[in-house]
C-alpha positions in Angstrom: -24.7 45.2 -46.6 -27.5 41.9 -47.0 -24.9 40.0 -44.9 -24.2 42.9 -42.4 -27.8 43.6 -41.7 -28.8 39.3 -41.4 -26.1 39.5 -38.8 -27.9 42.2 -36.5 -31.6 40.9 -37.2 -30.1 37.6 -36.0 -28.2 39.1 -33.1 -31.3 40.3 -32.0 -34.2 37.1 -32.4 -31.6 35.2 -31.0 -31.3 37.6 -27.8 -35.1 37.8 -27.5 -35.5 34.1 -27.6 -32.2 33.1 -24.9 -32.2 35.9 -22.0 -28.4 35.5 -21.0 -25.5 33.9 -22.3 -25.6 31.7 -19.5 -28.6 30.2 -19.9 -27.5 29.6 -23.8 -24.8 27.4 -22.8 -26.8 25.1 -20.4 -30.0 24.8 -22.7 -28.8 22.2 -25.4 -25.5 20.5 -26.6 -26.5 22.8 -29.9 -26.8 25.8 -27.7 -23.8 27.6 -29.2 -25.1 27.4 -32.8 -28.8 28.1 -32.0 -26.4 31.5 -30.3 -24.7 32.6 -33.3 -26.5 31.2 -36.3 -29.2 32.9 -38.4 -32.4 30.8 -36.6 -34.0 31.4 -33.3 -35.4 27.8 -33.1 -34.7 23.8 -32.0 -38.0 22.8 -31.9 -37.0 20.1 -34.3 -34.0 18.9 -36.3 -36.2 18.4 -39.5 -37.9 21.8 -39.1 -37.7 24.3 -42.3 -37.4 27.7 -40.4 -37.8 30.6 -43.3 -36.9 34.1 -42.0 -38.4 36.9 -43.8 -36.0 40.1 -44.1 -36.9 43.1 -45.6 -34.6 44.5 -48.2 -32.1 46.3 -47.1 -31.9 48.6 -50.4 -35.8 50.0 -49.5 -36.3 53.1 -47.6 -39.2 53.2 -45.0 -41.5 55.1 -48.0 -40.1 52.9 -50.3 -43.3 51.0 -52.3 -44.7 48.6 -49.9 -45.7 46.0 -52.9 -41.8 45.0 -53.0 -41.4 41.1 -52.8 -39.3 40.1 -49.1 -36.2 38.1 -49.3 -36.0 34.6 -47.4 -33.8 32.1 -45.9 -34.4 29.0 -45.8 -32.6 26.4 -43.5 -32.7 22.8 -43.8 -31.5 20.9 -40.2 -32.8 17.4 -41.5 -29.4 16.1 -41.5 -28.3 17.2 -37.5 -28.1 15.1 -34.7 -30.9 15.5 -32.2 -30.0 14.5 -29.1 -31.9 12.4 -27.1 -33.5 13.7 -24.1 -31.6 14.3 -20.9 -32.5 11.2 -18.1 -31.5 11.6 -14.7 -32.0 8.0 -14.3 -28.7 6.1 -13.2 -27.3 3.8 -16.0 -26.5 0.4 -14.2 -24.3 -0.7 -17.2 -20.6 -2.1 -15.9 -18.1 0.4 -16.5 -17.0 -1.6 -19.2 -20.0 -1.9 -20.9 -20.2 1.8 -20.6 -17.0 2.0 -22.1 -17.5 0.2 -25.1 -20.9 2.0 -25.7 -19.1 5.3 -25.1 -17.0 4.3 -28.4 -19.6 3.7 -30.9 -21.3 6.7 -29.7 -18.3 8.0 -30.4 -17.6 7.2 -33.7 -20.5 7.3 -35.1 -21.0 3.6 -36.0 -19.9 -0.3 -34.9 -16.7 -1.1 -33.8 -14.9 -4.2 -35.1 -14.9 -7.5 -33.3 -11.1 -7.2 -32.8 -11.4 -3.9 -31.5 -14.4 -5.3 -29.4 -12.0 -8.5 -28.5 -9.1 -6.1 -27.2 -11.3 -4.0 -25.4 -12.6 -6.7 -23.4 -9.6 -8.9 -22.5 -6.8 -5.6 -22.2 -8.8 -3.0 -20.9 -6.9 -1.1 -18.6 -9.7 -0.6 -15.9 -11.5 -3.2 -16.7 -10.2 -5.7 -18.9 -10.8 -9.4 -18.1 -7.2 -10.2 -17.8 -6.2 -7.4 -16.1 -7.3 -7.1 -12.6 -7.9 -11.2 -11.6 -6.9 -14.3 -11.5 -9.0 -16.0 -14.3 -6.9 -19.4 -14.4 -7.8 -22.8 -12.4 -10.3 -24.6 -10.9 -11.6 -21.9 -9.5 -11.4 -19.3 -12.6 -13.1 -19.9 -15.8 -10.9 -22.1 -17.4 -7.4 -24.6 -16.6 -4.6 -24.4 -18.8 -2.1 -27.3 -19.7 0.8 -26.2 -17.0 -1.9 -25.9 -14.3 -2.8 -28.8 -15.2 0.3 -31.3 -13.8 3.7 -30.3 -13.3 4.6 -32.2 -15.9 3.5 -29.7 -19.1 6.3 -27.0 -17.8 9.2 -29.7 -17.4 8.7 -30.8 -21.1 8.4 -27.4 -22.2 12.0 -27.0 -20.2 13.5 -29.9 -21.8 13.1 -28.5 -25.4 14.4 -25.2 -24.4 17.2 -27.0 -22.8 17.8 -28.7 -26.2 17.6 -25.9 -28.2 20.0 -24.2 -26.0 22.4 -27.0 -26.6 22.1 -26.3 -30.4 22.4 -23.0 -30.0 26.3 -24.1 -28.8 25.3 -23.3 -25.3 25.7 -19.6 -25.1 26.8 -18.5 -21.5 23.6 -15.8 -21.7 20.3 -16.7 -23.0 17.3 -14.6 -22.9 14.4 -16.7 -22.3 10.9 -14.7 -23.2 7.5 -15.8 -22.1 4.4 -14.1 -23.6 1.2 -13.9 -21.2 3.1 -16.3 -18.4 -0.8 -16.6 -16.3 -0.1 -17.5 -12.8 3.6 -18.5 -13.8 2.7 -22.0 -13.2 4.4 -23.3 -16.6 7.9 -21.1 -16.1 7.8 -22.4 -12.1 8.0 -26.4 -13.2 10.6 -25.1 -15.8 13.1 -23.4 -13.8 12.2 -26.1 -11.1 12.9 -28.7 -13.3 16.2 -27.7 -14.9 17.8 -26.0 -11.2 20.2 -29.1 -11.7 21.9 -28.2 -14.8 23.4 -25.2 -13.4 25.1 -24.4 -16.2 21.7 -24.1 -18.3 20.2 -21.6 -15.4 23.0 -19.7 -15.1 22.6 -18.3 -18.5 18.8 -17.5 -18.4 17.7 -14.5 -18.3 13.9 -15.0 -17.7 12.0 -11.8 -19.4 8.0 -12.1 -18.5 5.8 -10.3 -21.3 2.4 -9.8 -18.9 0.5 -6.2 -19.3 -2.0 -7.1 -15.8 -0.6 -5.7 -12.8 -2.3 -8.9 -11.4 -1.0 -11.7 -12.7 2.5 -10.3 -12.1 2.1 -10.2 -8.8 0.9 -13.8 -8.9 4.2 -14.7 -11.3 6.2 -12.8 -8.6 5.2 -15.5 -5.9 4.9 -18.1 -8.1 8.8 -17.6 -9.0 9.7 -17.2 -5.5 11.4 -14.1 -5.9 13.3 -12.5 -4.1 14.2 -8.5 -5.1 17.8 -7.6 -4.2 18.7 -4.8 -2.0 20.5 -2.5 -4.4 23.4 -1.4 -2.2 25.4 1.2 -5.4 22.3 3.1 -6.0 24.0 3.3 -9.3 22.2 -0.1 -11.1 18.1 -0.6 -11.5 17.1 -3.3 -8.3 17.3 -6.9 -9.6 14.7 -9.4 -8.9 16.1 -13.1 -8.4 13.9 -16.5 -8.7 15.0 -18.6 -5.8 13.9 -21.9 -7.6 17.0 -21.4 -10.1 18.6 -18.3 -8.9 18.1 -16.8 -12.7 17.1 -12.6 -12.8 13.5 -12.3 -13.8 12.3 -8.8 -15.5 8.5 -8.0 -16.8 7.5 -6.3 -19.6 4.1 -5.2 -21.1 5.4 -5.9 -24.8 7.6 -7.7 -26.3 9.9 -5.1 -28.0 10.6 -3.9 -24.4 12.6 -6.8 -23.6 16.2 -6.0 -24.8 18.1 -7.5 -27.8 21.4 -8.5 -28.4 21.4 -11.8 -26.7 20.6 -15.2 -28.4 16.8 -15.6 -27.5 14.1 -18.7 -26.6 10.3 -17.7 -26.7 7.6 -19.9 -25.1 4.0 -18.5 -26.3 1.7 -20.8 -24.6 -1.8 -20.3 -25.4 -0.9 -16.7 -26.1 -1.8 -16.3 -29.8 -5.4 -17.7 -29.0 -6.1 -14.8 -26.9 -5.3 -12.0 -30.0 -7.9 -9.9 -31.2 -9.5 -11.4 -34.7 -11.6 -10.2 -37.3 -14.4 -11.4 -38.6 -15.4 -11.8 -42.5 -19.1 -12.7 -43.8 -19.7 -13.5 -47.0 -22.4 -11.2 -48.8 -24.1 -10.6 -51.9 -21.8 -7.7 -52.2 -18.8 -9.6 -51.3 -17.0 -10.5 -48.0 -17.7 -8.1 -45.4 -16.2 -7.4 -41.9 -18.7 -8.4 -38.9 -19.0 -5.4 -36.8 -20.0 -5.0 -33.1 -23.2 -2.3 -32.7 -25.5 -1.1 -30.3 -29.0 -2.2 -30.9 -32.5 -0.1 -30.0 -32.5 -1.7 -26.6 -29.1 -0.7 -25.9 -28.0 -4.7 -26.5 -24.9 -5.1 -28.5 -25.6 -6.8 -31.6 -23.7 -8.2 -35.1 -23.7 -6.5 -38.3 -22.1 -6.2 -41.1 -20.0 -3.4 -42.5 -21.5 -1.7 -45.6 -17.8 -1.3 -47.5 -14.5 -2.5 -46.8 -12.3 -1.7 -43.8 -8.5 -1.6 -42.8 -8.7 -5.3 -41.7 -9.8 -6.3 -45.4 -6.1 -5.7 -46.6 -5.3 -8.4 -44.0 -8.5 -10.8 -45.8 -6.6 -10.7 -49.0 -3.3 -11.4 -47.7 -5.1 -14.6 -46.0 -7.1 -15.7 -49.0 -3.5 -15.3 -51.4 -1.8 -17.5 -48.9 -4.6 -20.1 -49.3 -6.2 -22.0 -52.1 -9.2 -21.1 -54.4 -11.3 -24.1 -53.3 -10.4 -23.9 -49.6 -12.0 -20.1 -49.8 -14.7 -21.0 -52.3 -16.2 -23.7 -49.5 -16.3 -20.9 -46.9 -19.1 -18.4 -45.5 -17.3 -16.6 -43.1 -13.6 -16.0 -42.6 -11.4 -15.1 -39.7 -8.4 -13.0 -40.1 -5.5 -11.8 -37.1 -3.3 -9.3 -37.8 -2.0 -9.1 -34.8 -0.9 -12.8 -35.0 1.0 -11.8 -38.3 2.5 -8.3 -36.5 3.4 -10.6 -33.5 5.4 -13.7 -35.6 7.2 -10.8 -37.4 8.4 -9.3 -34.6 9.4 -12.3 -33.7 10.9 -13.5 -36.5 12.9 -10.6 -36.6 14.7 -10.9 -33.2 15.6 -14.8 -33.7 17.2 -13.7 -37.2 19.3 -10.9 -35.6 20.0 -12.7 -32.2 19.7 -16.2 -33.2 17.6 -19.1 -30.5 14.2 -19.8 -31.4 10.7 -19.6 -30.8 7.4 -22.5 -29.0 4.2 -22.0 -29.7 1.3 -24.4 -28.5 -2.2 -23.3 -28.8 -5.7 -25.1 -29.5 -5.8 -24.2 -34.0 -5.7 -25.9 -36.9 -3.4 -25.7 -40.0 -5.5 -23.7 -42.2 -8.5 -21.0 -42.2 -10.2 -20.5 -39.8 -14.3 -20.2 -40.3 -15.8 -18.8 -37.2 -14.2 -19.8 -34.2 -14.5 -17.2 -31.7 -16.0 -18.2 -28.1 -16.2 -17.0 -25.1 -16.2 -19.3 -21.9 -17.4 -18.4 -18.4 -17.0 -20.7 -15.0 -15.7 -23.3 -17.5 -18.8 -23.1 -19.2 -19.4 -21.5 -23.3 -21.4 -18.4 -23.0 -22.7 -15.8 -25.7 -20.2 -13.9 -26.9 -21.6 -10.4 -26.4 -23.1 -11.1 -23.0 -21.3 -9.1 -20.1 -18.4 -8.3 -21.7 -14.8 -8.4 -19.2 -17.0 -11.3 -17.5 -15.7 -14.3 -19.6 -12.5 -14.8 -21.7 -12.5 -14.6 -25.5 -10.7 -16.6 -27.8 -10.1 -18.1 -30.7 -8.3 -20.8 -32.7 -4.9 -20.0 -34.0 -4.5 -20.0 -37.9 -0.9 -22.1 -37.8 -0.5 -21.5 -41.8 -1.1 -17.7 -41.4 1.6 -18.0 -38.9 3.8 -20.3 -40.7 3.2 -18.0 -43.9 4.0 -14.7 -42.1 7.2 -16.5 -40.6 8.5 -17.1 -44.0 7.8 -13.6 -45.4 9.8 -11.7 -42.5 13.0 -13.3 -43.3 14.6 -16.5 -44.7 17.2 -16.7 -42.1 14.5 -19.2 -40.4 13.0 -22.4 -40.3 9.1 -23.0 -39.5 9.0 -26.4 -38.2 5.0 -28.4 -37.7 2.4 -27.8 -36.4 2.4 -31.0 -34.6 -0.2 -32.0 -32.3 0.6 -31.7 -28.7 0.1 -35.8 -27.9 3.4 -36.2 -30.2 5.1 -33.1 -29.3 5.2 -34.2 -25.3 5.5 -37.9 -26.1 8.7 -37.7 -27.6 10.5 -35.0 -25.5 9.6 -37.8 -23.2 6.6 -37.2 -20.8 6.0 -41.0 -20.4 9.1 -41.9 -18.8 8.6 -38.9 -16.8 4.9 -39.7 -15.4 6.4 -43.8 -15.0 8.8 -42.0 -12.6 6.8 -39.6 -10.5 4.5 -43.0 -10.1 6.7 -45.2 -8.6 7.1 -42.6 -5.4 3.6 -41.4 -5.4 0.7 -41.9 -2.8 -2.8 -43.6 -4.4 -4.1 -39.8 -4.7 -1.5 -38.6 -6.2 -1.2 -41.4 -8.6 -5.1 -41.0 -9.6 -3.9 -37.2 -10.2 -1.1 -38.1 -12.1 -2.8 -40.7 -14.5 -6.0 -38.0 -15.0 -3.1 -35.3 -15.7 -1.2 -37.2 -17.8 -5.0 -37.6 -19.7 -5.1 -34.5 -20.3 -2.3 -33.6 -21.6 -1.8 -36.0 -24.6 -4.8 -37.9 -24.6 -8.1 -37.9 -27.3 -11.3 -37.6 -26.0 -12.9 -39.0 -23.0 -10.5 -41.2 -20.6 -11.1 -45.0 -21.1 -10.0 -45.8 -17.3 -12.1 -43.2 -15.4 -14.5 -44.4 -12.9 -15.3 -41.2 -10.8 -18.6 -39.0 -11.7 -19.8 -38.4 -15.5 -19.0 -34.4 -14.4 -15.4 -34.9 -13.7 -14.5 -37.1 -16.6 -10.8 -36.1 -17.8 -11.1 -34.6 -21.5 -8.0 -35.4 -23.4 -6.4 -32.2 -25.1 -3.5 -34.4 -26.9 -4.9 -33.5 -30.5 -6.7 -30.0 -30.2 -3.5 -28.5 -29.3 -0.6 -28.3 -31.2 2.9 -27.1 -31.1 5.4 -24.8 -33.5 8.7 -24.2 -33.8 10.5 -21.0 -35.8 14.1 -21.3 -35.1 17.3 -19.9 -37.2 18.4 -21.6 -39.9 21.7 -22.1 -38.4 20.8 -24.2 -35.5 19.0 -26.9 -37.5 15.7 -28.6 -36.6 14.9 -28.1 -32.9 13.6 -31.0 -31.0 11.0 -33.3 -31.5 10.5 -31.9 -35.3 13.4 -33.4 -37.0 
């Protein structure tokens, strides 16, 4: 009967205090509770209201002394939302986005989320919709750096394909191809061994509508009239006349055939997370929205999914190597990725490259972002500069050998001795002996680049343009299966 009676008197305050439903439903976000609730008020979420209710057992003569029942209803712990502002918010979408998500959940995201976000956004991700690669982007990348990179990279393949007892079909993957640059001097380079490029099979892994469009050209392909109607359209590269297919993931491309993977500063470019160490132990660096709607670092108050991934680094490494650390980074999805991969080459057979910038153990805090070829703060514009990181090659070696033993994990070597001995200085001798004075100058401060250390000792042009050798930062792996021996140049 109490209940019954709290529902009418509250029927009715609530009625006197909102004139129409309508106007209920437009006043506040909170509107609907403030309509069928026990209080008549929102003046404040930390506000006490205390409804008196007469007793419901008491006649109208009853004695008048009787004590009143109350409610009392504490709203201390409900969101108040902030003021409505008609003010446009001149935050880029992305930006908005990311905002949108913490609001959302209630708290920080984590700098892997925060790293994906900003690189494979759909909308607005900073691969996604541009060409970011070059002179002209924000950063140059070996291949588009001289022709040379992709006809090395060809001439392992080549030899591995030979191990592999020169299958007649060969799928050859590349994960995040850029402009297409390195799997143009590839195919370019190997259309004379047409017994090679007859077998390939070239499968692109690229998720920005973009950059396929620039592979497309860079392949030179052509798309084949499908005459049948009973067969998907093929699309042909003229430089070798091999079919090329894209793919957003990896697991799209089909199995079954013996298969070569080239992941070319591809792993850099997966989302990491970050570890701090604490007085309360190592905790994951999350990204937050500060008071004046900055994003700012802080640190997660217990542990989260990613800390599963922490402990499966620091077992792989030794006590002293952890002990001399501060922070930590971690990337699962370089461990998902090398399984995956490891998987296909023990079921198919062939092999996979990578060459990325790393180093052969944990990694501290390497995370950057660079912008016009220049390092910016990582949390400044986000989708406006790419973020990377340094590849953990012993994570990767480690998670190689826990997917399977029907492989081999062979280096990491740096890239100076990877290209030297598939032979990249007979091939820049040759290209010089037919050359013009510019294009030798181009060649020589190409060749630089690609295997040298440090500043090059022959340059005499501006202090600004001075050829920075990237023949030890980078370095290059090979997981192949077991039965095809050690690939080339790792024996």
């Amino acid at each position: 009967m109490l209940r019954k009676l709290l529902r009418h008197r509250s029927y009715i305050a609530n009625n006197a205090y909102l004139p129409s439903p309508k106007r209920s439903m437009l006043s506040s976000p909170f509107s609907f509770f403030s309509a069928t609730s026990s209080s008549s008020s929102f003046s404040s979420p930390h506000t006490h209201f205390v409804e008196n209710v007469d007793d419901p057992t008491k006649s109208a003569s009853s004695d008048s002394h009787s004590a009143p029942s109350s409610i009392s209803i504490d709203r201390s712990s409900l969101y108040n939302p902030p003021d409505h502002s008609h003010t446009p918010n001149s935050d880029p979408d992305l930006v908005k986005h990311l905002k949108g998500i913490i609001k959302f959940r209630g708290g920080p995201i984590s700098v892997g989320e925060y790293m994906s976000e900003v690189l494979t956004n759909p909308k607005a991700g900073y691969y996604i919709n541009r060409d970011v690669f070059g002179a002209e982007g924000d950063f140059i990348t070996s291949p588009e750096v001289s022709q040379m990179f992709g006809e090395m990279v060809g001439v392992w393949v080549m030899c591995l394909w030979e191990q592999m007892g020169q299958p007649e079909r060969v799928n050859l993957i590349e994960l995040g191809p850029g402009r297409g640059t390195l799997m143009a001097d590839l195919l370019r380079g190997a259309s004379k061994f047409k017994n090679f490029t007859k077998s390939l099979n070239v499968h692109l892994v690229e998720c920005s509508p973009a950059l396929q469009k620039l592979q497309h050209q860079k392949l030179k392909c052509v798309d084949e009239e499908n005459e049948a109607q009973d067969t998907v359209k093929r699309t042909i590269s003229s430089l070798a006349g091999t079919p090329v297919s894209w793919h957003t993931l990896l697991e799209e491309v089909p199995s079954g055939l013996p298969t070569i993977i080239i992941a070319h500063e591809f792993f850099d470019a997966l989302p990491i997370h970050q570890f701090q160490r604490a007085s309360r132990g190592w905790c994951e660096k999350m990204v937050d929205v500060a008071e004046d709607s900055s994003f700012r670092f802080v640190l997660s108050p217990q542990p989260t999914p990613a800390t599963l991934y922490l402990l499966k680094r620091c077992k792989w490494a030794t006590t002293e190597e952890i002990s001399k650390l501060n922070q930590i980074e971690v990337c699962p999805k370089a461990m998902e990725l090398t399984e995956t991969i490891v998987n296909r080459i023990s079921s198919d057979g062939g092999g996979a490259l990578i060459i990325d910038y790393g180093l052969d153990g944990v990694i501290s805090d390497s995370l950057q972002a660079i912008r016009k070829h220049q390092f910016v703060d990582i949390l400044d514009n986000p989708g406006s500069a790419d973020l990377s990181a340094y590849v953990d090659f012993a994570s990767i070696r480690h998670s190689a050998e826990e997917a399977s033993g029907e492989v081999s994990v062979h280096g990491p070597i740096t890239q100076s001795q990877f290209l030297g001995n598939l032979g990249i200085n007979f091939r820049v001798e040759a290209l010089l002996q037919n050359c013009t004075e510019e294009q030798a100058e181009s060649l020589r401060t190409g060749y630089w680049r690609l295997v040298g250390d440090g500043e090059a000792p022959f340059w005499e042009g501006s202090d600004d343009c001075i050829p920075i050798g990237m023949g030890t930062r980078y370095k290059a792996m090979a997981i192949v299966n077991k039965n095809q021996g050690a690939p080339v140049p790792f024996q």
